[in-house]
C-alpha angles and dihedrals in degrees: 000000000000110000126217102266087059088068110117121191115243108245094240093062087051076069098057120107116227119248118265142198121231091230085052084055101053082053100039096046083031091226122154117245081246094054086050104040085050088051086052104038087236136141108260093225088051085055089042098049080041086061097035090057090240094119135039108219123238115243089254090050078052099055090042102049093044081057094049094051096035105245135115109263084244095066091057123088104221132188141076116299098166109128107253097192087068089055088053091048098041084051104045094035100245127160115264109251110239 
């Protein structure tokens, strides 16, 4: 039985781009949220909620902003990070845990 350790990668992984963040991409590429939102045609506030993690883009914003930074869609982690458990306290008026 083949252990663990004898696992090779196939070569055609060693190809693959690691996912990225668009908030990892405005540091990396070091591009301001208005240069992108004018390559996307999109409103500044909707890039900046996208790298926030406020706002989870549309297929077509996708498309758009992985233009605009020059990558394939596939290589961008999309979805929302933002903490939900800050909005409920915030609301209700809870302490913050700490």
């Amino acid at each position: 039985m083949p252990r663990w350790t004898d696992l090779r990668v196939p070569a055609e992984c060693s190809k693959i781009r690691a996912m990225r963040t668009v908030d990892l991409l405005f540091e990396e590429l070091d591009i301001s949220v208005e240069e992108i939102a004018e390559r996307s045609h999109l409103p500044v506030e909707r890039v900046e909620a996208i790298a926030l993690g406020r706002w989870t883009p549309s297929p077509v914003e996708r498309r758009r902003i992985a233009a605009a930074f020059g990558v394939a869609v596939e290589e961008i982690s999309w979805g929302h990070t933002m903490d939900p458990r800050n909005i409920r306290y915030r609301r209700y008026g809870f302490d913050d845990v700490k």
